[in-house]
C-alpha positions in Angstrom: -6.9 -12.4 16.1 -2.8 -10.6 15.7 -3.3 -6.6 15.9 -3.9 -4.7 12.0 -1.3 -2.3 11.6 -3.5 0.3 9.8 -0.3 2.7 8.1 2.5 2.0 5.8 4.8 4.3 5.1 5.1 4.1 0.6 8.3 4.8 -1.3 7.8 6.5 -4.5 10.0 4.8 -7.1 10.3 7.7 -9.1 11.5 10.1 -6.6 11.8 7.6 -3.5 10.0 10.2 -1.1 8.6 7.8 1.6 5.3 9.1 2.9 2.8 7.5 5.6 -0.9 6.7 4.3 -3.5 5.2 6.3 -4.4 1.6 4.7 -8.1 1.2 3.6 -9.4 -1.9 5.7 -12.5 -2.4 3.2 -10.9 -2.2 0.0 -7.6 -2.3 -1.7 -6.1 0.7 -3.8 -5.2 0.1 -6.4 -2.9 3.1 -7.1 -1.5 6.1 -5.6 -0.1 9.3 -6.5 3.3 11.0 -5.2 2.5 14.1 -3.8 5.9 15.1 -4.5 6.4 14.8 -8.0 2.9 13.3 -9.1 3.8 9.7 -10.5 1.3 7.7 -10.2 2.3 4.6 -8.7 0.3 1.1 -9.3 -0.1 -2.4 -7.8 2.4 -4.4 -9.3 1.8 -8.0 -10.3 0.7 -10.6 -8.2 0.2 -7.8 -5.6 -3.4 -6.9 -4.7 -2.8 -3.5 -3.6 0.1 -0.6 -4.0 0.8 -0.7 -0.2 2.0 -4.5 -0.6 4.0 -3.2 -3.9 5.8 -0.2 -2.6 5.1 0.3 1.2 6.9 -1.5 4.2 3.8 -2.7 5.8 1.2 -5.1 3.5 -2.3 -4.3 3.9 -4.9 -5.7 6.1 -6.5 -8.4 4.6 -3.0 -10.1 3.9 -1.9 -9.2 7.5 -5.1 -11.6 8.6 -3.8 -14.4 6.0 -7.1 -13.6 3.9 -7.5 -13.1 -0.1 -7.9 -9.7 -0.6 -10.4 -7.7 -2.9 
């Protein structure tokens, strides 16, 4: 089993302030909110989760080659 890379850094596309979250490994999310100007940012489609929309790492489960949520 390859090592999970457990943060992504997301880029707002509103403002495109990049922040670092910590990736859930037991569920997706669904959407996030910009701390910066409050957007709130959601999975877009055929994604699963907003940190394989807008962040530069995709999450877990897709990382392992599984289906996720």
């Amino acid at each position: 089993m390859s090592m999970i890379t457990r943060e992504s850094t997301i880029t707002c596309s509103n403002c495109s302030l990049k922040t670092t979250e910590t990736m859930p490994t037991d569920s997706c999310q669904f959407f996030w909110e910009c701390p910066n100007c409050g957007e709130v940012l959601k999975a877009g489609e055929g994604d699963c989760c907003v940190f394989c929309t807008y962040g530069d790492t995709s999450c877990p489960p897709i990382q392992q080659e599984q289906d996720c949520c």
